[in-house]
Every structure is written in structure tokens, then in C-alpha cells.
C-alpha positions, 0 to 999 in steps of 0.5 A, a space after each residue: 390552532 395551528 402551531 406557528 413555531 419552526 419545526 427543527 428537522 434532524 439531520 440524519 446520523 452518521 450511522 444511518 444516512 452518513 454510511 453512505 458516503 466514502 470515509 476520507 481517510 481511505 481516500 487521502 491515504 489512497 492517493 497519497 498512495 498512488 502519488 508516491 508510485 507516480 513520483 518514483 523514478 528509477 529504482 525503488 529507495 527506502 524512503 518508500 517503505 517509510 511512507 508505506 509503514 506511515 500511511 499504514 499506521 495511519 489507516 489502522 490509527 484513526 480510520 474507523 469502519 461502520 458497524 458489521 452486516 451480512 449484507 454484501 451490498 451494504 456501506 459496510 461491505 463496500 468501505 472494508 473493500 475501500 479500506 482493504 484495498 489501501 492497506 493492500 497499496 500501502 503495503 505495496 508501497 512498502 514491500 517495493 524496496 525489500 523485494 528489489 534487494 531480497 532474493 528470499 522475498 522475491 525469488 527471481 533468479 532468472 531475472 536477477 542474473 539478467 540484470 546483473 548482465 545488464 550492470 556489467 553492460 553498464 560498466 563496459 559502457 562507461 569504459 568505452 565512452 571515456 576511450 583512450 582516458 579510461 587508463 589516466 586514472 583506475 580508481 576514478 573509472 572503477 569508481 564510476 563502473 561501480 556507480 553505473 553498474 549499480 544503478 543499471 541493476 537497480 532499474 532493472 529490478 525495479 522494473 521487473 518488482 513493479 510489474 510484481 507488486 500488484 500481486 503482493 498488494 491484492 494478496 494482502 488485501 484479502 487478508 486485510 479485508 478477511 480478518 477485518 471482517 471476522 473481527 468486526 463480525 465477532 465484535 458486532 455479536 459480542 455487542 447484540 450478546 450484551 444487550 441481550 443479557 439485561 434482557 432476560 435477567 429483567 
């Protein structure tokens, strides 16, 4: 006889088939990423370092990696690239702000000179636009020098970390990406060293 009751097809594990799919939380958090270096304008404020310190508390809290493989062509390999590339933005994002106002973080003294010049450019501009007002009142024109001398600075150096940050990114990329790996690959033997242990003692 032949058997008349529906057979139950499994659906495949997450372990198996599902490693196949991209995680995500590497996706969101990388176009959260990316969305907050497309709406930045002007100079780099700190509120960019929250979101960055944020998304990378994020990933380390809840993004989870599949099991170690020696394979480089395996799901494993392809979502630690994933997985260190978005930490490596979202360090970007946060590194912004510091390295536009830390000289030791990004030694620059050439360019920071430059945009220095360019802040007192700024300055004598305003001086010229108001003409013969700019003597009615001194604190208000100093005040407004001081405002647009900052802002020209800021910009410039701005400008010139955002061509940098890539550097800072990838570079903590690799070392995200190669202690991720270690640890994952010291936790995988720690494991088949576990089940091995039962093994012989039977």
C-alpha cells in the first residue's frame, strides 16, 4: 500500500543552507553607516562619533558570525569580510570629528596651516563685505570673524579627513576582520577538542 499521508519536507537549518544568505544586521548597520556620511555637510560634529561608538555596539551586541572554516570561499569567510568592513566604516564615522580637531590623531601640519590661512581669509572677508560699518561696532565684527574664521577651518579640515578616513576604516577593518578570525578559529577547536574528549574516555 501506498502511503497516503503528506510527507513533511524539512526546511533547511540556519547552519546549512541559511549561511548562504547575508546577515542583516551587517546590511542595516552599513547603510546607517553610509546614510550618515551622505547627510553630513560642512564640518564633522560629534554627534557623528555617537552614531559610530552606537552602530559599533550594535554589531558587537547582537551580530553573530556562522561557525569557523579554513575555507576562504565558504559563507563564513565572505560574512567576516561583511562583518569587518562595517565595523571598519562605523569606526569611520566615529574617528571623523577626532581627527579634524586632534593634530597628534591626524598629523597634518601642512594642511593645518592652510586652513588656518583660510579662516583668516574668512575673517578679512567679512571685514570687507560690512565696509565702511565694520567700525559701528567692534565686539559684533569680532564676534562674526571669530564665527566664520572657525567654520572656514572646520570645512577645510574636513575636507581634507574625509579623503583620509578610508585609511582609518580599512586599516581597522583588517584588524577587526584578523582577530575575529583567530578568535573564532581558537573557539571552533576549543569545541571539536570537547567533543573529543568523551570520545576516548568511552
Amino acid at each position: 500500500m501506498s502511503d497516503c499521508d503528506p510527507r513533511v519536507t524539512q526546511r533547511p537549518t540556519a547552519g546549512a543552507a541559511g549561511e548562504d544568505i547575508p546577515a542583516p544586521g551587517v546590511i542595516g548597520i552599513g547603510l546607517a553607516a553610509v546614510l550618515t556620511f551622505a547627510l553630513a555637510q560642512g564640518s564633522w560634529q560629534w554627534f557623528a562619533t555617537f552614531i559610530g561608538v552606537t552602530l559599533i555596539a550594535v554589531m558587537f551586541a547582537f551580530q553573530r558570525r556562522t561557525r569557523w572554516t579554513p575555507d576562504i570561499r565558504s559563507a563564513y569567510v565572505r560574512g567576516l569580510v561583511a562583518y569587518a568592513l562595517v565595523v571598519g566604516l562605523c569606526v569611520a564615522v566615529a574617528l571623523a570629528p577626532l581627527l579634524q580637531r586632534w593634530s597628534w590623531l591626524f598629523p597634518m601640519p601642512g594642511t593645518r596651516d592652510k586652513c588656518e590661512l583660510m579662516g583668516r581669509y574668512e575673517a578679512l572677508q567679512v571685514k570687507a563685505a560690512l565696509g565702511s560699518l565694520a567700525g559701528g561696532d567692534g565686539a559684533a565684527l569680532a564676534f562674526a570673524q571669530d564665527v566664520q574664521a572657525g567654520k572656514a577651518v572646520a570645512e577645510c579640515l574636513a575636507a581634507t579627513t574625509t579623503l583620509w578616513l578610508p585609511v582609518y576604516g580599512v586599516g581597522a577593518a583588517a584588524l577587526v576582520g584578523a582577530t575575529a578570525w583567530v578568535h573564532d578559529r581558537a573557539r571552533a577547536r576549543r569545541g571539536r577538542s570537547a567533543a573529543e574528549v568523551p570520545e576516548l574516555g568511552s
